[in-house]
HTML snippet that shows the backbone in 3Dmol.js (N, CA, C, O; Angstrom):
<script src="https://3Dmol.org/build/3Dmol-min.js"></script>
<div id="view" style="width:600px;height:400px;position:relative"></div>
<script>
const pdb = `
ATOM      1  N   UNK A   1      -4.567 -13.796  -5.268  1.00  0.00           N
ATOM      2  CA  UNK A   1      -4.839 -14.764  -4.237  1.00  0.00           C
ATOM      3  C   UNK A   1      -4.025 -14.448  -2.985  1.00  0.00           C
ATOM      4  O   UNK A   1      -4.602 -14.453  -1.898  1.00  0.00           O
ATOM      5  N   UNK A   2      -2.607 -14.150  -3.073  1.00  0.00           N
ATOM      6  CA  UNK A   2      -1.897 -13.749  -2.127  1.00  0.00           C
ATOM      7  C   UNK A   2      -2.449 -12.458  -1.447  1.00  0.00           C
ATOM      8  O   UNK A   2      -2.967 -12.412  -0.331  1.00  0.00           O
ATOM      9  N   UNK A   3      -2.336 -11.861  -1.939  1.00  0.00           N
ATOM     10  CA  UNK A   3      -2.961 -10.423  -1.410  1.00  0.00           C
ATOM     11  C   UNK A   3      -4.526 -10.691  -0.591  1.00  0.00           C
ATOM     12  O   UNK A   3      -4.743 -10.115   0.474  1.00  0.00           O
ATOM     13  N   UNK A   4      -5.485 -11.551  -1.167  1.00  0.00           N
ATOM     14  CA  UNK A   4      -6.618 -11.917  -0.662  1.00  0.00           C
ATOM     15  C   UNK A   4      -6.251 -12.208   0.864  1.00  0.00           C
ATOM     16  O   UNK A   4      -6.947 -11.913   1.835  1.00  0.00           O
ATOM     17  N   UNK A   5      -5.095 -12.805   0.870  1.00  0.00           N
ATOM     18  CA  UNK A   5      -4.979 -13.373   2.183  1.00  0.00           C
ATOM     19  C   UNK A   5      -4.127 -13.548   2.723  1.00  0.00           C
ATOM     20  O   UNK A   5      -3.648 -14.530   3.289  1.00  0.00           O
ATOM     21  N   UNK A   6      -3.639 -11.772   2.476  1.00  0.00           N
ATOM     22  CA  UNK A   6      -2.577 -11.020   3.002  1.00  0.00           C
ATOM     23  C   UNK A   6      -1.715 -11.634   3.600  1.00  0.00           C
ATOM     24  O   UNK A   6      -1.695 -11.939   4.793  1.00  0.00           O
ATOM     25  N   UNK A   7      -0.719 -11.909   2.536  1.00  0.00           N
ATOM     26  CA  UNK A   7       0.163 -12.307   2.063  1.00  0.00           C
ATOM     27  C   UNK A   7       1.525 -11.405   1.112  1.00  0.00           C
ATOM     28  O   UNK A   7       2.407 -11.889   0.404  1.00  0.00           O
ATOM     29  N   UNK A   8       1.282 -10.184   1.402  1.00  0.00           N
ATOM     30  CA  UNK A   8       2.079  -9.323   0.858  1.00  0.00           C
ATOM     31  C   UNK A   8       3.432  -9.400   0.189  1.00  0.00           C
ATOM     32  O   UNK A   8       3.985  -8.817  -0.743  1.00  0.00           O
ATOM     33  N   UNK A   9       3.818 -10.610   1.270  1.00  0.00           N
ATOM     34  CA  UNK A   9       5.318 -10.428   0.817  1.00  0.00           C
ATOM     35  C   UNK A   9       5.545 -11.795  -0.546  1.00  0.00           C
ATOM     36  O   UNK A   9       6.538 -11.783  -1.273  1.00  0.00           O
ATOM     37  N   UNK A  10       4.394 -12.916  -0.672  1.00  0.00           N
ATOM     38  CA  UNK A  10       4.090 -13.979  -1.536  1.00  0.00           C
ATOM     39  C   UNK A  10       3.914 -13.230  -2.703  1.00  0.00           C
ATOM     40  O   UNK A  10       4.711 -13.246  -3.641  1.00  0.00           O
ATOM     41  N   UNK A  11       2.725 -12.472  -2.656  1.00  0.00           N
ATOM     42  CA  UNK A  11       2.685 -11.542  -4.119  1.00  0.00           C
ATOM     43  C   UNK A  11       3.672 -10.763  -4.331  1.00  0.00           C
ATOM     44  O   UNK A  11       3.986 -10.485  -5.489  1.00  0.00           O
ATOM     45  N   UNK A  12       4.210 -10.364  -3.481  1.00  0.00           N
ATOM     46  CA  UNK A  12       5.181  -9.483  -4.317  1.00  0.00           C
ATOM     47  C   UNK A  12       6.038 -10.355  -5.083  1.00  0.00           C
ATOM     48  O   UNK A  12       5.753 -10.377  -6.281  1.00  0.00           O
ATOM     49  N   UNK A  13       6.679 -10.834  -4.849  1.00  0.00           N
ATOM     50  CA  UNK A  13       7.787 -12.079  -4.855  1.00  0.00           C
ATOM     51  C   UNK A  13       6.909 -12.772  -6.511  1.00  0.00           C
ATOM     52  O   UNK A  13       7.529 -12.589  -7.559  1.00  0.00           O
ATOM     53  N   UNK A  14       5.921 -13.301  -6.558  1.00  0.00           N
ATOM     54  CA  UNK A  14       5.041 -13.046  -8.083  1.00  0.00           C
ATOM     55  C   UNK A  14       5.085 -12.265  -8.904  1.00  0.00           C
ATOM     56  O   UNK A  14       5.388 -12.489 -10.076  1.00  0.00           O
ATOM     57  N   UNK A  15       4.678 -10.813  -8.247  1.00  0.00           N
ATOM     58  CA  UNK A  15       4.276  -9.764  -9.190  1.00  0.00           C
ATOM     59  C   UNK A  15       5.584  -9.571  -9.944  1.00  0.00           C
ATOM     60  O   UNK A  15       5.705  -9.661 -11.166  1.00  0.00           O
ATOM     61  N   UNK A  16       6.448  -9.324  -9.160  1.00  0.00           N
ATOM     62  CA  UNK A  16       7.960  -9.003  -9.634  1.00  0.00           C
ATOM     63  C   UNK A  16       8.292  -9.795 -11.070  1.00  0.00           C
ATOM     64  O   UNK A  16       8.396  -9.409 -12.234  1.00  0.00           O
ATOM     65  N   UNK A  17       8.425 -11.300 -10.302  1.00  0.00           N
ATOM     66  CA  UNK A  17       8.592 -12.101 -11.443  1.00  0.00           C
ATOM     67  C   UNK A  17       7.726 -11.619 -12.975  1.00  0.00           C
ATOM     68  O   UNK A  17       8.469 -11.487 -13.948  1.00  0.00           O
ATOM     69  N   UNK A  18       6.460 -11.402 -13.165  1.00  0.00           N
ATOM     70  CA  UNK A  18       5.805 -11.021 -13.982  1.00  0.00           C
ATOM     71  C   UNK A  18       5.913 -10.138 -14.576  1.00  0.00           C
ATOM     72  O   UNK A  18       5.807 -10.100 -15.802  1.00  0.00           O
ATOM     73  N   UNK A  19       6.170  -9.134 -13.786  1.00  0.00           N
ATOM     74  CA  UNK A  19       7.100  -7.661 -14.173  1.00  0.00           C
ATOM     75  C   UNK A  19       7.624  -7.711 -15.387  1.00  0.00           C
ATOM     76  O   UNK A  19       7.223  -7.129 -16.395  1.00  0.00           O
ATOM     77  N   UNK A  20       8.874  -8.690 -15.220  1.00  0.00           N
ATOM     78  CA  UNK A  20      10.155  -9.066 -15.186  1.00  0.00           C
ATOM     79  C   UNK A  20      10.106 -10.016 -16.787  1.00  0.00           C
ATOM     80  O   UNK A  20      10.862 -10.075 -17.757  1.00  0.00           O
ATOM     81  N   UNK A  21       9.012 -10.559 -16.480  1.00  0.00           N
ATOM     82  CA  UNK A  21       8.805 -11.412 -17.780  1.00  0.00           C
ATOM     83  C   UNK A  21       7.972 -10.767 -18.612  1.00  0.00           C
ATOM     84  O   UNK A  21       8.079 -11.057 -19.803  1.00  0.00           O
ATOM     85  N   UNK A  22       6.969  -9.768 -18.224  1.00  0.00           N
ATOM     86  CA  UNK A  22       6.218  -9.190 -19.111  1.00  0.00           C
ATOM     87  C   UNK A  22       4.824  -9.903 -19.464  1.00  0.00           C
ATOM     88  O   UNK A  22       4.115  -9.835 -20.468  1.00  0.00           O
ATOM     89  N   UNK A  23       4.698 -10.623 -18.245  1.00  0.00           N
ATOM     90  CA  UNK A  23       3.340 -11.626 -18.396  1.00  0.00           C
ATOM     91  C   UNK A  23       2.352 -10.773 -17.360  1.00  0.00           C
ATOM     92  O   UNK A  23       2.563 -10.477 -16.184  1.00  0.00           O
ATOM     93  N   UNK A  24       0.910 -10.406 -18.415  1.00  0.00           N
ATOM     94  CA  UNK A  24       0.111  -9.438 -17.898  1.00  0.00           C
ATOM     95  C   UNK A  24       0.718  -8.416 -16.750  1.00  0.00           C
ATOM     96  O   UNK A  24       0.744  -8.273 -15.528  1.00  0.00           O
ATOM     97  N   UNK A  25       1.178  -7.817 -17.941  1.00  0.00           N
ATOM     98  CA  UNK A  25       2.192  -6.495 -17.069  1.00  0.00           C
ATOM     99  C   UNK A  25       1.427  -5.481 -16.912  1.00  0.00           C
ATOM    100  O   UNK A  25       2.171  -4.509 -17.042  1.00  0.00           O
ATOM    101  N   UNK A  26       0.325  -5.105 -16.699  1.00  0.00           N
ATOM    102  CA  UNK A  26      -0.440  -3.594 -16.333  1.00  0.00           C
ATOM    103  C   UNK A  26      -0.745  -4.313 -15.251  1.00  0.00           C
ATOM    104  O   UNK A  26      -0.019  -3.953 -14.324  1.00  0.00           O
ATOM    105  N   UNK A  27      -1.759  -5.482 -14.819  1.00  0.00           N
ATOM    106  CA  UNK A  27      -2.339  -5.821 -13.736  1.00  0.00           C
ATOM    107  C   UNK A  27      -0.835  -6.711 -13.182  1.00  0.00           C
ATOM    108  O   UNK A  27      -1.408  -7.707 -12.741  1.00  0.00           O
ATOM    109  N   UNK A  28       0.715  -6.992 -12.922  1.00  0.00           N
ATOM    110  CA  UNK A  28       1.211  -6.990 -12.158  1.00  0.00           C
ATOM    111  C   UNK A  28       2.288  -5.614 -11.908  1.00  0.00           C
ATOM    112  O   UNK A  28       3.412  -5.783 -11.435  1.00  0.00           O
ATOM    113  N   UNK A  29       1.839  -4.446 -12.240  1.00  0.00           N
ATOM    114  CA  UNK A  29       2.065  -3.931 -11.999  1.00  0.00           C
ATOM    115  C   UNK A  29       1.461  -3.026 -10.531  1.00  0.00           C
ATOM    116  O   UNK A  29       1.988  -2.536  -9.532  1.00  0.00           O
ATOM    117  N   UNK A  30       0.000  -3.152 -11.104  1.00  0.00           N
ATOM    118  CA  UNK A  30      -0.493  -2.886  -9.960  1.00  0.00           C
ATOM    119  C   UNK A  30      -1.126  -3.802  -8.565  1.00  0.00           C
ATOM    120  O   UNK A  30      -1.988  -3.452  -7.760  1.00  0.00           O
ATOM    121  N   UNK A  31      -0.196  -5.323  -8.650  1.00  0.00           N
ATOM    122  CA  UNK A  31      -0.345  -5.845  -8.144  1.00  0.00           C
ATOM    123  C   UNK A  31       0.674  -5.670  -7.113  1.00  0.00           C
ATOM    124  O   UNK A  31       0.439  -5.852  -5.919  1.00  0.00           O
ATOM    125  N   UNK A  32       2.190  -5.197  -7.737  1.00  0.00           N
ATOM    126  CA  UNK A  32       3.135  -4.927  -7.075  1.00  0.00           C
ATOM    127  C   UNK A  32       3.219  -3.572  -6.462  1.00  0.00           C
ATOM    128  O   UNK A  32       4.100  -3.230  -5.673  1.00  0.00           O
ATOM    129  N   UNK A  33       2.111  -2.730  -6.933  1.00  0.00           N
ATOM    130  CA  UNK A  33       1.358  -1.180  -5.987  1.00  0.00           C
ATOM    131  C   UNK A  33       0.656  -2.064  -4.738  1.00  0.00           C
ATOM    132  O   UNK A  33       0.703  -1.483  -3.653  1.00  0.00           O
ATOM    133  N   UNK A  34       0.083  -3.241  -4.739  1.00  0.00           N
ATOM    134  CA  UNK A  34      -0.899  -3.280  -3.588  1.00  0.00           C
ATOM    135  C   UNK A  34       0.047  -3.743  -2.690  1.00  0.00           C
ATOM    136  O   UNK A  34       0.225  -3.147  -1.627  1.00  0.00           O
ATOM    137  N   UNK A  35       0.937  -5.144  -3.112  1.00  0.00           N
ATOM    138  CA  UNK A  35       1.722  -5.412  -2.258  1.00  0.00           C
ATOM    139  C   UNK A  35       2.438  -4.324  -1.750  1.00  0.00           C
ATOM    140  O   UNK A  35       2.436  -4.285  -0.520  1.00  0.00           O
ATOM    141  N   UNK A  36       2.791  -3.807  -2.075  1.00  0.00           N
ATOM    142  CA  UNK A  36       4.017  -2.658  -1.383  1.00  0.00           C
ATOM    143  C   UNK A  36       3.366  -2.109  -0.258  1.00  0.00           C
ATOM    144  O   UNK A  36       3.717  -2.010   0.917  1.00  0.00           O
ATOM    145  N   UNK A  37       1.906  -1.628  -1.119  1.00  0.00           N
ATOM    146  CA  UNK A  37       1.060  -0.572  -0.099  1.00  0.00           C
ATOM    147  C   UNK A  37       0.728  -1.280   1.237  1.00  0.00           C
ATOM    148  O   UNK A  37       0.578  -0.625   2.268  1.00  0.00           O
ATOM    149  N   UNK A  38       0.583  -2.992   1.196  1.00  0.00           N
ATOM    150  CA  UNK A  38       0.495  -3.839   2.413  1.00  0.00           C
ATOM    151  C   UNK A  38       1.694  -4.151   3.458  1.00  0.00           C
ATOM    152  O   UNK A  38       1.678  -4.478   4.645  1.00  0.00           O
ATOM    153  N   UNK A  39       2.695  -3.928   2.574  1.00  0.00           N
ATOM    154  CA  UNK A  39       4.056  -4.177   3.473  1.00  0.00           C
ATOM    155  C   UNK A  39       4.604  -2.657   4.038  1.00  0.00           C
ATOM    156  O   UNK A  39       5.722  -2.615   4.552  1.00  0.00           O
ATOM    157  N   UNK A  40       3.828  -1.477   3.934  1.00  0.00           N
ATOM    158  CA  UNK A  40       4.215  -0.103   4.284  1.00  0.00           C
ATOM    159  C   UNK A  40       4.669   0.960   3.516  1.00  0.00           C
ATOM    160  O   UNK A  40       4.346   2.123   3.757  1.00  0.00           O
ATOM    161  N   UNK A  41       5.848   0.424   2.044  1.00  0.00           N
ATOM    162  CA  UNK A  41       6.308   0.687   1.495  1.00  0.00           C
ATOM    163  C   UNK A  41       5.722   1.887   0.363  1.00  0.00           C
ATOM    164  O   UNK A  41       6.117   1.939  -0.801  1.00  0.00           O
ATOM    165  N   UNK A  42       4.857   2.686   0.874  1.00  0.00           N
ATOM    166  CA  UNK A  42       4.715   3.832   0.273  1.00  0.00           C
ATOM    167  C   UNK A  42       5.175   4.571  -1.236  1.00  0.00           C
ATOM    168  O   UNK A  42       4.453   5.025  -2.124  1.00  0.00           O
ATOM    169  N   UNK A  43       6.543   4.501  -1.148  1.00  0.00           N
ATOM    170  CA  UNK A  43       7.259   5.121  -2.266  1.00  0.00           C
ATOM    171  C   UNK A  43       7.109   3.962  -3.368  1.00  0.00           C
ATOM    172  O   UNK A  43       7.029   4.222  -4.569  1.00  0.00           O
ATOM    173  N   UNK A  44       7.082   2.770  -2.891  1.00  0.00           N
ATOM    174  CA  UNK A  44       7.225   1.982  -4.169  1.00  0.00           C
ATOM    175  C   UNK A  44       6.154   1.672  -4.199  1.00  0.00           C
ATOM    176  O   UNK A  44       6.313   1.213  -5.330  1.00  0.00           O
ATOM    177  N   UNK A  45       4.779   1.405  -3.940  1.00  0.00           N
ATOM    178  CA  UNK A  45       3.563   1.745  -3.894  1.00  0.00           C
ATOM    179  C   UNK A  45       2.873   2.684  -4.838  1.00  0.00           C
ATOM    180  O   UNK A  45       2.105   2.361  -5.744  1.00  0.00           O
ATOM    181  N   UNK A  46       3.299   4.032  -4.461  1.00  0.00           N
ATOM    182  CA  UNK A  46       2.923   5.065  -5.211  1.00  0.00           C
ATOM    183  C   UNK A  46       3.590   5.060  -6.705  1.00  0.00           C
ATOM    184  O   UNK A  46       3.209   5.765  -7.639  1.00  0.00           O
ATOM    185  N   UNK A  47       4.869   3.940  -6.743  1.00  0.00           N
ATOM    186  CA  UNK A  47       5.596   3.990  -8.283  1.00  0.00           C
ATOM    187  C   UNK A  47       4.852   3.110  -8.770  1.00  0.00           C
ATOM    188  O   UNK A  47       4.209   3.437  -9.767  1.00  0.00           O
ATOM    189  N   UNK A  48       4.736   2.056  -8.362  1.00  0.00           N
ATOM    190  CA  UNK A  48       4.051   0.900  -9.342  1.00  0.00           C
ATOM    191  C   UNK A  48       2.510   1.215  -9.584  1.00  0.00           C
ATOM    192  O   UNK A  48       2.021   0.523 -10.477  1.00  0.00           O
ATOM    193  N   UNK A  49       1.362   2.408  -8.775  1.00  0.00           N
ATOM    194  CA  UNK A  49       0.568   2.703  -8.929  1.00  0.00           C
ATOM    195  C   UNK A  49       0.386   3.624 -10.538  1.00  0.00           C
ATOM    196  O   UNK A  49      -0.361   3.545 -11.513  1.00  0.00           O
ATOM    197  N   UNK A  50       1.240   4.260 -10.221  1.00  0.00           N
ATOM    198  CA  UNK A  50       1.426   5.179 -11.583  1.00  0.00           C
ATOM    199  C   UNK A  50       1.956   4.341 -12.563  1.00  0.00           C
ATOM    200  O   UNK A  50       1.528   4.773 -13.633  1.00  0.00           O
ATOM    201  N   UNK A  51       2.720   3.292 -12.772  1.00  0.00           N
ATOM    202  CA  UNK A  51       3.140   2.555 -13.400  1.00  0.00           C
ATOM    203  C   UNK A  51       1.784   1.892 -14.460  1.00  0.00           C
ATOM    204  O   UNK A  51       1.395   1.988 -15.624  1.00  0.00           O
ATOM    205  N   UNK A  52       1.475   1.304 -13.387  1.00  0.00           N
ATOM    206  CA  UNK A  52      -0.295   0.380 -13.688  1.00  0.00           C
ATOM    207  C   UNK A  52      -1.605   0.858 -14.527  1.00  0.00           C
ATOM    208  O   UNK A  52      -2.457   0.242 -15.168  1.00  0.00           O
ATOM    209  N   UNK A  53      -1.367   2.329 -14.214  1.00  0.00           N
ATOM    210  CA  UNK A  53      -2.389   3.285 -14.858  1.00  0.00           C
ATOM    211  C   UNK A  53      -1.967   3.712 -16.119  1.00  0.00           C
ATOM    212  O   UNK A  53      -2.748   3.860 -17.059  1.00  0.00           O
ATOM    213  N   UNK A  54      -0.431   3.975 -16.197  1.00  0.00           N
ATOM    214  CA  UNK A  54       0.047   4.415 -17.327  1.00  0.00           C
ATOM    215  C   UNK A  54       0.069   3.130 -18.415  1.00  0.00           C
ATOM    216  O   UNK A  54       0.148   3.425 -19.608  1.00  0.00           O
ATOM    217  N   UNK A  55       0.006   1.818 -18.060  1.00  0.00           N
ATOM    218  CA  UNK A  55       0.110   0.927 -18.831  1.00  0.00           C
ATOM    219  C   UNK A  55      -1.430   0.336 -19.126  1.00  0.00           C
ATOM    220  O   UNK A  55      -1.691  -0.442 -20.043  1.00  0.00           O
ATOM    221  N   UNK A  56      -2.191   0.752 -18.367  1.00  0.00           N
ATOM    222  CA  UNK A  56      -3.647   0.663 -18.758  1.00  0.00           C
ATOM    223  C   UNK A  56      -4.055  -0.737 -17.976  1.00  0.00           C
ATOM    224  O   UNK A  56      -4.523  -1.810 -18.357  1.00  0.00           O
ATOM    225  N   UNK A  57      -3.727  -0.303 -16.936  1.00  0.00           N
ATOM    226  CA  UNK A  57      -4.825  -1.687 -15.895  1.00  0.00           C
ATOM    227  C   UNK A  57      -5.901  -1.724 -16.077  1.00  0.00           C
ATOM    228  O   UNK A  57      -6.571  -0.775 -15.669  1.00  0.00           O
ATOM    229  N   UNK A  58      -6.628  -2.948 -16.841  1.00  0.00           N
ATOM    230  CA  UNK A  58      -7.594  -3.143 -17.000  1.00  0.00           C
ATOM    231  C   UNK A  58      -8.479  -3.098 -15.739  1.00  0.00           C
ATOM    232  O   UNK A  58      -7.954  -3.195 -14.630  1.00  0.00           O
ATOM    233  N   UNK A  59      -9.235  -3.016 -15.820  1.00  0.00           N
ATOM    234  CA  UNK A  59     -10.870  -2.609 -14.717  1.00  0.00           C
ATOM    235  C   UNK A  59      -9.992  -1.243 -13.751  1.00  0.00           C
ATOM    236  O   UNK A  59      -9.538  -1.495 -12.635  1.00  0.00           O
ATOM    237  N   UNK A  60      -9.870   0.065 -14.336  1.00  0.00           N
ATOM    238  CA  UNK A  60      -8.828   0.901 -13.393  1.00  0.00           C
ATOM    239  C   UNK A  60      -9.966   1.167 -12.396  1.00  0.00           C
ATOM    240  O   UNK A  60      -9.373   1.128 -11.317  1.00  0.00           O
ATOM    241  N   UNK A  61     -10.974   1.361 -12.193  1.00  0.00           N
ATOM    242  CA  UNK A  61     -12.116   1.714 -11.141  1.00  0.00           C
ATOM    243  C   UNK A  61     -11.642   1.443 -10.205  1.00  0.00           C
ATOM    244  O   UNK A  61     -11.179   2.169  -9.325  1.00  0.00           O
ATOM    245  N   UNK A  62     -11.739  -0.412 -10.333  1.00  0.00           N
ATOM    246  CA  UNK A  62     -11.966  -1.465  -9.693  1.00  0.00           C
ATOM    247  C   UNK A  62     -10.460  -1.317  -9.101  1.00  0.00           C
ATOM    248  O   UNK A  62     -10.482  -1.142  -7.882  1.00  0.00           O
ATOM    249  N   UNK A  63      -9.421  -1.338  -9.553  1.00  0.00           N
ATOM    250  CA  UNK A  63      -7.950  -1.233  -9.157  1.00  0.00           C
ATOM    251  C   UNK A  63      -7.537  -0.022  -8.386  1.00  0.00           C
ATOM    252  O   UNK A  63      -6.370   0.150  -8.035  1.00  0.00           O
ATOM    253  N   UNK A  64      -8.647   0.939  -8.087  1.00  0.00           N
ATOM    254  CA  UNK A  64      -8.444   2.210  -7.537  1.00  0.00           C
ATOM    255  C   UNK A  64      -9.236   1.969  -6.266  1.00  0.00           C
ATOM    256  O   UNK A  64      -8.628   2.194  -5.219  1.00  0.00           O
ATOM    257  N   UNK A  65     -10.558   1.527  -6.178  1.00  0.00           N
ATOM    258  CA  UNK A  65     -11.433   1.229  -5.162  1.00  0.00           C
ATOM    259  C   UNK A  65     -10.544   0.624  -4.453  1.00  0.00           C
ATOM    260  O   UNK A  65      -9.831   1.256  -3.673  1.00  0.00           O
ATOM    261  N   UNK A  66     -10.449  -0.655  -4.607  1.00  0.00           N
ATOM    262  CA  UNK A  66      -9.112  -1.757  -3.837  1.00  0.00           C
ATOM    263  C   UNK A  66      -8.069  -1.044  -3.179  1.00  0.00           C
ATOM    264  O   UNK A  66      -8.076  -0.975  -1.950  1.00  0.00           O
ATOM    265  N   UNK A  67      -6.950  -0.370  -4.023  1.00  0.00           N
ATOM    266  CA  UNK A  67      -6.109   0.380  -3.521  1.00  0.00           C
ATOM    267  C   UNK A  67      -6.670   1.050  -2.347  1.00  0.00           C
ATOM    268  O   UNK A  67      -6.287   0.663  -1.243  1.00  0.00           O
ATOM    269  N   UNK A  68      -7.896   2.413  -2.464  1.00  0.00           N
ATOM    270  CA  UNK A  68      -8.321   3.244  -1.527  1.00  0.00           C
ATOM    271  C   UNK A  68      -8.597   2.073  -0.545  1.00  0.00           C
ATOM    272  O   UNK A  68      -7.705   2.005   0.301  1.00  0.00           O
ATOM    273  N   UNK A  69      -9.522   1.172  -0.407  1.00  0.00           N
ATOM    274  CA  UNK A  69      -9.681   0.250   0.566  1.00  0.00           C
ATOM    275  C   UNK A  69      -8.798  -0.369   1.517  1.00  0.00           C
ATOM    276  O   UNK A  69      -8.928  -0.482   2.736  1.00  0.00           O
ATOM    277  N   UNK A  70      -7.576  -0.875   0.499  1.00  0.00           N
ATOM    278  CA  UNK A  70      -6.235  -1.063   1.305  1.00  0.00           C
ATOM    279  C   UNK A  70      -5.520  -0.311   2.178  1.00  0.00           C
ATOM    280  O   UNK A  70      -5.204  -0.648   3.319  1.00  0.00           O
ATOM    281  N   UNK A  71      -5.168   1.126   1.412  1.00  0.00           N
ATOM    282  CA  UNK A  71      -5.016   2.353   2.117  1.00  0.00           C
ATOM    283  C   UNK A  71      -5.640   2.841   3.370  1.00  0.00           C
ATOM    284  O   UNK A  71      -5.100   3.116   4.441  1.00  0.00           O
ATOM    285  N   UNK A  72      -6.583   2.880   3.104  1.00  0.00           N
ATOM    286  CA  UNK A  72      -7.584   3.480   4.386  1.00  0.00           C
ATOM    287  C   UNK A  72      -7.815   2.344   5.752  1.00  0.00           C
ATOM    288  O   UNK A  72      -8.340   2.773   6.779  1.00  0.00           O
ATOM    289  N   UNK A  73      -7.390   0.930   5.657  1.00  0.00           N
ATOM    290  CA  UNK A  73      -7.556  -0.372   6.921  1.00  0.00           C
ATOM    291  C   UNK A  73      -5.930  -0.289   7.090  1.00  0.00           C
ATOM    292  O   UNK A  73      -5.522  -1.224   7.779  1.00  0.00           O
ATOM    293  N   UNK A  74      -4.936   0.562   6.654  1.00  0.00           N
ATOM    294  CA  UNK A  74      -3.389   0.986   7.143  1.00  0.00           C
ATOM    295  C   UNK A  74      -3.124   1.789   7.600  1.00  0.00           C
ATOM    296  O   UNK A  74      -3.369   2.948   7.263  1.00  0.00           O
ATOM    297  N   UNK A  75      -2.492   1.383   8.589  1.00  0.00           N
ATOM    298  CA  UNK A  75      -2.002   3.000   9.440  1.00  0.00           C
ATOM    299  C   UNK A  75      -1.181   3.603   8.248  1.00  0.00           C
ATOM    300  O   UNK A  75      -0.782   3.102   7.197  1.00  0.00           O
ATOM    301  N   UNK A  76      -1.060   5.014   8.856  1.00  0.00           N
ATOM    302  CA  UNK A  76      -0.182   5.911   7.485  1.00  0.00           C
ATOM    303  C   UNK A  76       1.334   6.182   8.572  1.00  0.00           C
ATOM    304  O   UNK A  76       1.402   6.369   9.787  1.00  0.00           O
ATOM    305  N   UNK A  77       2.349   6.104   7.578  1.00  0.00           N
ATOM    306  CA  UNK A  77       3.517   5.944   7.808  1.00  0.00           C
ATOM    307  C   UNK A  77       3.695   7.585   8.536  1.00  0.00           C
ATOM    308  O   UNK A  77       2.856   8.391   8.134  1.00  0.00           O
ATOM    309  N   UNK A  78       4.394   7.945   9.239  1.00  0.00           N
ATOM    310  CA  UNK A  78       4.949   9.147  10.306  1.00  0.00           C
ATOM    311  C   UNK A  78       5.293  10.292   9.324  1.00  0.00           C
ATOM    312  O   UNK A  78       6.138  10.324   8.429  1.00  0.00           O
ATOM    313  N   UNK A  79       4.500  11.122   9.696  1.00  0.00           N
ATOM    314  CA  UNK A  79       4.756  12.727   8.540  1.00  0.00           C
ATOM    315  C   UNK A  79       4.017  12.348   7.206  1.00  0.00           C
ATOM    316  O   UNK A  79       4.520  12.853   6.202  1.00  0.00           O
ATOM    317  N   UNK A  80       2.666  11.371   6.966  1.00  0.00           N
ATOM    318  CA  UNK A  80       2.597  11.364   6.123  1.00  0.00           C
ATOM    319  C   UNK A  80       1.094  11.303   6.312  1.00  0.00           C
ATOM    320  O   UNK A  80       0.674  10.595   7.228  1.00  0.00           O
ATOM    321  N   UNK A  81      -0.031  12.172   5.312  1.00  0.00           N
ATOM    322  CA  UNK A  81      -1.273  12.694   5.341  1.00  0.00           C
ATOM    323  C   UNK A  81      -1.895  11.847   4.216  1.00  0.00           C
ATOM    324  O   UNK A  81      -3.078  12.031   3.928  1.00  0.00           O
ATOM    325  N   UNK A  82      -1.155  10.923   3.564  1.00  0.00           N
ATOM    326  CA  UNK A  82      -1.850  10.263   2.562  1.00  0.00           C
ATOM    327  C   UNK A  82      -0.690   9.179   1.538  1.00  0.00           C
ATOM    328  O   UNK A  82       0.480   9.400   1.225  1.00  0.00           O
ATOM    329  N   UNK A  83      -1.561   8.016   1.223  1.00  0.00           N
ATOM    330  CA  UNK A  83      -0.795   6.659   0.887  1.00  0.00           C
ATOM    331  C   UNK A  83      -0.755   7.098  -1.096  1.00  0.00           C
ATOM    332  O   UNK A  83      -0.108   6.452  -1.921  1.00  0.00           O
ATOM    333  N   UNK A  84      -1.369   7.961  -1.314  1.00  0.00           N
ATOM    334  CA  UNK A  84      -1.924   7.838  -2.588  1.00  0.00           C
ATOM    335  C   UNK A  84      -1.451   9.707  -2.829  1.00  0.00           C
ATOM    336  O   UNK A  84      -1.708  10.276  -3.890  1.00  0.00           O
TER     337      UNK A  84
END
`;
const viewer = $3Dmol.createViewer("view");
viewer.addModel(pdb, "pdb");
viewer.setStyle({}, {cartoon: {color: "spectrum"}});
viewer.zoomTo();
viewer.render();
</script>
């Protein structure tokens, strides 16, 4: 919901918590990939992405489309050819 309405820094501040507790931890994992990827944060972006996949985010298509979508309506950070 946060992220819907970009709100980056609300979800994160969630996802974390969830993380943290272990409540649906593949999809806040890669919830805490999108937030990052919305607040600029690249490196931790690209960790919690790999994180999400390795733990088996359910609908991964769907969690990859999104990502690319997010990625591509962001400017890309200085010296850098790609978010992903």
């Amino acid at each position: 919901m946060y992220l819907e309405n970009r709100q980056p820094e609300k979800a994160l501040k969630w996802y974390l918590e969830a993380v943290e507790e272990k409540l649906n931890y593949a999809t806040a994992l890669g919830g805490c990939s999108l937030a990052y990827l919305m607040l600029g944060d690249n490196e931790n972006s690209k960790k919690y992405y790999q994180y999400a996949i390795i733990n088996n985010i359910e609908d991964l298509e769907g969690f990859k489309d999104y990502y690319k979508e997010i990625s591509e309506g962001l400017p890309l950070k200085k010296g850098s050819d790609s978010v992903v």
